[in-house]
C-alpha positions as a Markdown table, in Angstrom:
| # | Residue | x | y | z |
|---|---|---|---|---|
| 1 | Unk | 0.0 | 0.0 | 0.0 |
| 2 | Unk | 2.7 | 2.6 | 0.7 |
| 3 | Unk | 4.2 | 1.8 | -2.8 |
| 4 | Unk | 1.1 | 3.1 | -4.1 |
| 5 | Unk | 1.2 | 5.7 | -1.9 |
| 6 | Unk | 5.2 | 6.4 | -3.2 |
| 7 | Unk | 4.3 | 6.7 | -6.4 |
| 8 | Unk | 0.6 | 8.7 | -6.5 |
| 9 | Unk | 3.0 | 11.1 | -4.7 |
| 10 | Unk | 5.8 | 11.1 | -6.9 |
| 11 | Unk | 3.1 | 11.3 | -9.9 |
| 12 | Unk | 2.0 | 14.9 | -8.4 |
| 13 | Unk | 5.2 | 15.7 | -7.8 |
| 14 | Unk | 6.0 | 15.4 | -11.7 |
| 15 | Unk | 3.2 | 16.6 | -12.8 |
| 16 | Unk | 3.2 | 19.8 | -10.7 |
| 17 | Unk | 6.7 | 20.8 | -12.2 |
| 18 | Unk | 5.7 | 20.1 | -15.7 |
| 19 | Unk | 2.6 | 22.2 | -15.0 |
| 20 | Unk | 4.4 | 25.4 | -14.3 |
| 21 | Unk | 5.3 | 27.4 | -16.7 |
| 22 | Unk | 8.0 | 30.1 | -16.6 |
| 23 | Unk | 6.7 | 33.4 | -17.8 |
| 24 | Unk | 7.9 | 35.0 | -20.4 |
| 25 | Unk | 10.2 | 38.1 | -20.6 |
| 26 | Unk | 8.0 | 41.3 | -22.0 |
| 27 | Unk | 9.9 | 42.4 | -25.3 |
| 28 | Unk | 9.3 | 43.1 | -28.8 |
| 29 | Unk | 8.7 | 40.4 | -31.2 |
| 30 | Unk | 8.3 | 40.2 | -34.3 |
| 31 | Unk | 5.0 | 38.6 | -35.8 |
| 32 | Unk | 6.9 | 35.5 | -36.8 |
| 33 | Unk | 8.4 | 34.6 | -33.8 |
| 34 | Unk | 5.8 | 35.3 | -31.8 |
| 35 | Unk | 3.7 | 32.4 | -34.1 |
| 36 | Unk | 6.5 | 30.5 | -33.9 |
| 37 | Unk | 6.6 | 30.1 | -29.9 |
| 38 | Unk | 3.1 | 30.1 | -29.8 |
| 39 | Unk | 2.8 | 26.4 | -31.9 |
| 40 | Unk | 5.9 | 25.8 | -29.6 |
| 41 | Unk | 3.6 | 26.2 | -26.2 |
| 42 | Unk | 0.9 | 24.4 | -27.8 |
| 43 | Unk | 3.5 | 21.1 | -29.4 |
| 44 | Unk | 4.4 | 21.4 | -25.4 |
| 45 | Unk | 1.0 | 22.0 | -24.1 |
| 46 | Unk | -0.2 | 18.5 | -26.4 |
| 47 | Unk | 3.3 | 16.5 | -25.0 |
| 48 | Unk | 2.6 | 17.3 | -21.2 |
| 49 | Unk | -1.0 | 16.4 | -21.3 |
| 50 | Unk | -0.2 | 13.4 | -23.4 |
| 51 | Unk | 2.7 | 12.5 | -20.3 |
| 52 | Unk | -0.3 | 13.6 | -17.8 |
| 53 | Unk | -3.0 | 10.9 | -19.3 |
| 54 | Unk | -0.4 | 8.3 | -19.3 |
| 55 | Unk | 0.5 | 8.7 | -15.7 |
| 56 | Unk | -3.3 | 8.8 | -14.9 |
| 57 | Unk | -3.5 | 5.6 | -16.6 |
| 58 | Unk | -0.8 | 4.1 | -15.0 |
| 59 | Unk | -1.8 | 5.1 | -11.6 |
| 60 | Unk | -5.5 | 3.8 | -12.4 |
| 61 | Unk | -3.8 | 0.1 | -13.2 |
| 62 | Unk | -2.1 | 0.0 | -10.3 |
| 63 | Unk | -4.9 | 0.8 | -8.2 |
| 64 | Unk | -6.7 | -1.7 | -9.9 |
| 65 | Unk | -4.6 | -4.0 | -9.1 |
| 66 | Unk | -4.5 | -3.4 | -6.0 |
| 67 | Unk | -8.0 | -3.5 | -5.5 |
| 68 | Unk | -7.8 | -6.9 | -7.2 |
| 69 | Unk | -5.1 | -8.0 | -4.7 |
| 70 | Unk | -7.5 | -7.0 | -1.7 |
| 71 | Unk | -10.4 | -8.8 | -3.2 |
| 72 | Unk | -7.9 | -12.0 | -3.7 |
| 73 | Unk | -7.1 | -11.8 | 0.4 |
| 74 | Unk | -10.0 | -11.2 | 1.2 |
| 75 | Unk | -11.8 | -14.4 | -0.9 |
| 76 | Unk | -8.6 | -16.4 | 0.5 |
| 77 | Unk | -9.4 | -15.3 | 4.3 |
| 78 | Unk | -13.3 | -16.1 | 4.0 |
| 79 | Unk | -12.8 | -19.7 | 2.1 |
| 80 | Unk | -10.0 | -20.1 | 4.3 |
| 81 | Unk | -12.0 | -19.6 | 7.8 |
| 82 | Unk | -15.0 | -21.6 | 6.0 |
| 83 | Unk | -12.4 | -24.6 | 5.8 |
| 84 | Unk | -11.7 | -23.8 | 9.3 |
| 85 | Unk | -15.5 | -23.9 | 10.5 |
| 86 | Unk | -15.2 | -27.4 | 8.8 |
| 87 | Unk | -13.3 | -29.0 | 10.5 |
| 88 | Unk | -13.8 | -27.8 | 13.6 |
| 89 | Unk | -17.4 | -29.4 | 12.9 |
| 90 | Unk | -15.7 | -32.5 | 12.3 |
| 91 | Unk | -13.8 | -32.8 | 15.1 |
| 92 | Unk | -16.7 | -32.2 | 17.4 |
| 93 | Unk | -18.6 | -34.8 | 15.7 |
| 94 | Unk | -15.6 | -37.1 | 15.8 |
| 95 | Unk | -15.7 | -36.2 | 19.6 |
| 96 | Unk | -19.0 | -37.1 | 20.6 |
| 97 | Unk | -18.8 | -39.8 | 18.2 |
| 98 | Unk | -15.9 | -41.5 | 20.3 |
| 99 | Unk | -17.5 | -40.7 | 23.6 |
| 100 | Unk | -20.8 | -42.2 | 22.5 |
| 101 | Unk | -18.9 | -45.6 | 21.5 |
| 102 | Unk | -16.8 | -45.2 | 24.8 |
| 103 | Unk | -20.0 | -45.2 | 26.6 |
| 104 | Unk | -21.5 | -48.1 | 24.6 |
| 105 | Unk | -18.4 | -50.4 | 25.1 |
| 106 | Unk | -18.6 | -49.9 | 28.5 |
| 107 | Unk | -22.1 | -50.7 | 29.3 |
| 108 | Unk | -21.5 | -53.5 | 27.3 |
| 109 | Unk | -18.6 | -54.2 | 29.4 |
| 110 | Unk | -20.7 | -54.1 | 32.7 |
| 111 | Unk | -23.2 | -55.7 | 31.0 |
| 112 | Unk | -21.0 | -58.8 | 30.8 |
| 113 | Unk | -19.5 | -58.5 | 34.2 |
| 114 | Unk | -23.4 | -58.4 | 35.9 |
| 115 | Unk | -23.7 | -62.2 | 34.0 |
């Protein structure tokens, strides 16, 4: 779980320095270069959301897995205490079926030695 943790944390951490953006210095530009950094910021815009989706992605897989992994424990835990219950009923029965025959074999027993 802290693993996940680690890394959702790291993920912000990323995403939150590729999010800032560094302003730009007020001076005369010509037309041209003004276009020119304006399909820059966009080409950049376009890569850091791309990077941003595929973090969300990977962060949604491994919190699926996770979820998966919990569901897996948690069906092990349940068939496991079920098994438990079973045998446990078992033995009881294998109890009382032992004392019942100990109490038959000895009334026979006295049965035998009243004759």
């Amino acid at each position: 779980m802290s693993k996940i943790v680690a890394t959702l944390i790291a993920g912000l951490f990323a995403t939150s320095v590729y999010a800032q953006t560094t302003a730009t210095p007020a001076t005369t530009t010509t037309p041209a270069a003004t276009k020119a950094e304006a399909k820059a910021d966009k080409k950049t815009v376009k890569a850091e959301a791309k990077e941003e989706k595929a973090d969300v992605k990977a962060d949604a897989k491994l919190e699926k897995k996770a979820a998966e992994a919990n569901a897996d424990v948690a069906v092990a835990k349940a068939d496991a205490a079920k098994k438990k219950a079973k045998a446990h009923k078992k033995a009881v029965k294998a109890k009382a079926d032992a004392a019942a025959d100990k109490a038959a074999a000895h009334a026979d027993q006295k049965a035998d030695a009243a004759k």
